[in-house]
Residue, then its C-alpha position, 0 to 999 in steps of 0.5 A: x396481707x399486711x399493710x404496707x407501713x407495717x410490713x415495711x418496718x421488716x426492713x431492717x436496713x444498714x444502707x448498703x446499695x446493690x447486693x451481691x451476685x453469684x457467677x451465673x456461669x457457676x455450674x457446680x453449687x457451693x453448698x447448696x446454692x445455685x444462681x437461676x436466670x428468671x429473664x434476662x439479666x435477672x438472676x435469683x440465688x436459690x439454695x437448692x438442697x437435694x439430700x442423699x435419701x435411704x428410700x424406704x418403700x412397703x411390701x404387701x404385708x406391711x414389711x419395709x425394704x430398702x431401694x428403689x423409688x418409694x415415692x409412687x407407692x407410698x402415695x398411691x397407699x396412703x392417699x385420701x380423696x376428699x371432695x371439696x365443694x362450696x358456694x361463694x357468694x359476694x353481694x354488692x355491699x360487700x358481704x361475702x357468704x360461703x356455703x360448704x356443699x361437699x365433704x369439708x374438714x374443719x379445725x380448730x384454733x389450737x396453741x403450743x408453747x415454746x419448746x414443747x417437743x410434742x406440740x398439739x396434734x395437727x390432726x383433730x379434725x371432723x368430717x361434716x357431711x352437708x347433708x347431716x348439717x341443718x341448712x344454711x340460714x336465709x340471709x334475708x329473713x322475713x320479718x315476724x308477723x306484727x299482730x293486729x292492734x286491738x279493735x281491728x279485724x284485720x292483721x296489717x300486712x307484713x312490709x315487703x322486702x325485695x330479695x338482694x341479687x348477688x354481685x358474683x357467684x362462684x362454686x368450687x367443686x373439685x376432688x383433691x388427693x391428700x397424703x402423708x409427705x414424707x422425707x423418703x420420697x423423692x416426688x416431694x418438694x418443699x418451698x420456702x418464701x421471705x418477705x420484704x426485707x428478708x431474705x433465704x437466710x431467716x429459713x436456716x433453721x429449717x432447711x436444715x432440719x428438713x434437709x437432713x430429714x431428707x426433704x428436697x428443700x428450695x429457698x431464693x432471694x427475692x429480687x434486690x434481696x440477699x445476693x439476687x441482683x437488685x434493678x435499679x428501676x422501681x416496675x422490677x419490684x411489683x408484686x406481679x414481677x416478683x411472681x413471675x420470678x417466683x413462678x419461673x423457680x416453681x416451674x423449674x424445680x416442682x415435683x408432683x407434690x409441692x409444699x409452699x412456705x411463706x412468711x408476712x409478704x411472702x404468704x401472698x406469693x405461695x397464695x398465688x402459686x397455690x391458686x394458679x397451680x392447685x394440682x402441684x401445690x399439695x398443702x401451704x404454710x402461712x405464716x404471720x402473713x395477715x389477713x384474707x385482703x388484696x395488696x394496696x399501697x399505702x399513699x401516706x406512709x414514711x416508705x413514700x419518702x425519697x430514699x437517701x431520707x430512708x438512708x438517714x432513718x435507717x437505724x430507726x427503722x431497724x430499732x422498730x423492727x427489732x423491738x416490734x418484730x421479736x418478743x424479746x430485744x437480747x443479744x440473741x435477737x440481735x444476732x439473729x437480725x444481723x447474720x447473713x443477709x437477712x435484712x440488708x437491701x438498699x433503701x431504693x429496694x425497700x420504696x420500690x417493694x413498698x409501693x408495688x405491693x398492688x395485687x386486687x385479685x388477692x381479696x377473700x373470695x380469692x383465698x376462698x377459692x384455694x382447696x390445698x389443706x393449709x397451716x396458719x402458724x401465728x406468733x402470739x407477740x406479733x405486733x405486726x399482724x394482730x390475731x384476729x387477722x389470722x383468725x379471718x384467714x381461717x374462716x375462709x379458706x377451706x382447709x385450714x388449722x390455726x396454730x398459735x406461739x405464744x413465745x413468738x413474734x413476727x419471726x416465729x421461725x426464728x425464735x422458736x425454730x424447734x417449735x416451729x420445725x415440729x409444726x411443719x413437720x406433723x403438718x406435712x405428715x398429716x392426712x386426713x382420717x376417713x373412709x370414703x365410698x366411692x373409691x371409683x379410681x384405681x392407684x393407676x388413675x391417680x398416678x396419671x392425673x397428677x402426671x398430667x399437671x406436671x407437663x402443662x406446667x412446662x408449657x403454660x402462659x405467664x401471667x396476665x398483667 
């Protein structure tokens, strides 16, 4: 997503060496915070809230009553089916053409002020049959027929073009169910995943406000971050190691529907969760996470240098990030950079983090592939991800809505938390308005097809490095 002299500058580092641990053997969470053994002698802190819900379910004339598990019903009500169909085909010289043969719902790029209580609806969107749409343009077209000089009887021929082959060819075609997530229902699950330097910490805000609105909310320290342990060998930092972390926390405390929520190089992981596990990911949350592009490590970059130099340049780092990542630099900026552990990992973390950032499989016909609705939320003032890099996000993925801060930067969800909690929270009410025809399966049917994902999920194989 991000490169990786740009994302590394979200390290705002004081030095400190190796971070502290919760006791493992701590069975009763204080406050929320649980410590999980992902391998061996690899521990992650997660705060895992699970609030004390008042379910509200609906009778057959529309009535509410109170008790019992609400969670299936409200589902199987409210549920949208929608056909998800598209042709993706990647050429030898790059170009990369999507066809969208099915029911697609589009968006558009929408802003919202800092502090508007009521931003714009995340809800306008249009339902585009393929059919009622004018064909697709030939990406090869013939030339227009040159006319004949004159004194010549017969029209020189056309010159001849061969017809490009594509490199790859891949069609996706699925039926997802698509509903409201409200905080009374008890099989939804929202995740929350930091980025380089970060830690669970910069999602105060919002585990706050969805908790008390009565989401079960799950948020860990990646490895060498906040109070996760921190291996001191540079293969425990890799983007393939820090997913197989992430996967043994989703696999450990996914629901039926799941909400993942990334920030910068978080953003990669919940596409990666989303990819491997589309039947439990029920929508995604990007935010200023960069464009649709797989992970390489930058060769020439000043996180390439020794760590005790990093050491030395750390509170220049920190000055870079402060000045690049927040739109304003006050004592409030300033207190949100130094509260808890956010942004306190050693400097051997840090070139570790930066240089396992390799992750090929994540290209645009990656992202293309993802059927869950997803959230861009972009920071207008982010120095880090420039816009257009979000605006590319939106045209491949399939579902997509695009919202701009303007008062934002790079730590939106920091600096406008009411704003940012209010985007979240329409979008994980949202569900498509529309009418389908062919209802062919009964609320039974749905119930146990989103059962069945739920147990491969237990017995599934890691993933292939």
């Amino acid at each position: 997503m991000l490169t990786s002299i740009t994302e590394g500058l979200l390290c705002c580092l004081t030095g400190k060496a190796a971070s502290l641990v919760l006791p493992l053997e701590s069975s009763e969470p204080a406050d929320g915070f649980e410590s999980v053994e992902v391998k061996p002698g690899r521990v992650l802190r997660v705060r895992h809230i699970i609030p004390e819900r008042q379910l509200v379910a609906t009778d057959e004339q529309g009535e509410e009553k109170t008790g019992g598990d609400s969670g299936d019903e409200d589902f199987n009500k409210e549920s949208n089916s929608v056909h998800c169909k598209r042709k993706i085909t990647v050429y030898r010289d790059g170009q990369l053409m999507i066809e969208n043969l099915g029911d697609v719902l589009h968006s558009e790029i929408l802003q919202c002020q800092d502090g508007d209580l009521e931003p714009c609806s995340t809800v306008e969107v249009e339902l585009v049959n393929y059919k009622d749409t004018p064909s697709s343009p030939d990406p090869n077209p013939a030339p227009p027929p040159v006319p004949p000089p004159l004194g010549e009887q017969k029209p020189a021929p056309p010159p001849r073009r061969r017809r490009r082959k594509p490199k790859r060819t891949v069609v996706i075609n699925s039926e997802r169910v698509i509903s409201s997530c409200k905080g009374t229902q008890s099989d939804v699950a929202l995740f929350f995943v930091h980025g380089v330097g970060g830690s669970l910490d910069i999602w105060s805000s919002q585990l706050d406000f969805f908790s008390r609105l009565g989401y079960e909310v799950i948020a860990p320290d990646l490895a060498g971050h906040g109070a996760s342990t921190a291996p001191q060998i540079a293969a425990a930092y890799t983007f393939y190691a820090l997913a197989e972390d992430l996967r043994a926390i989703f696999k450990r405390y996914a629901r039926k529907r799941n909400i993942l929520i990334g920030h910068s190089y978080g953003v990669s992981f919940c596409t990666f969760l989303a990819h491997e596990y589309p039947d439990l990911v029920h929508k995604v949350v990007m935010i200023n996470g960069g464009g649709p592009t797989a992970l390489e490590p930058s060769l020439c970059s000043v996180f390439q240098l020794p760590p005790c130099v990093l050491h030395c340049l750390s509170p220049c780092l920190a000055w870079s990030f402060l000045k690049a990542g927040f739109a304003r630099q006050g004592a409030k900026e300033k207190q949100l950079l130094k509260q808890g552990n956010a942004f306190n990992v050693s400097p051997f973390v840090l070139r570790a983090m930066m240089s396992g950032q390799y992750w090929p499989e994540g290209d645009e016909v990656y992202h293309a592939e993802l059927t869950a609705p997803i959230l861009l939320v972009h920071g207008m003032c982010d120095r880090f991800v420039p816009m257009d890099e979000d605006q590319r996000m939106a045209e491949i993925l399939l579902f997509a809505f695009l919202k701009v801060i303007e008062e934002g930067s790079h730590m939106v969800m920091m600096e406008c938390p009411d704003t940012v909690n209010t985007l979240l929270h329409e979008f994980f009410l949202w569900e498509p308005d529309m009418t389908r025809k062919d209802r062919s399966k009964t609320d039974s049917e749905k119930t146990a097809a989103l059962r069945d994902p739920l147990q491969a999920l237990k017995t599934d194989r890691p993933m292939d490095k």
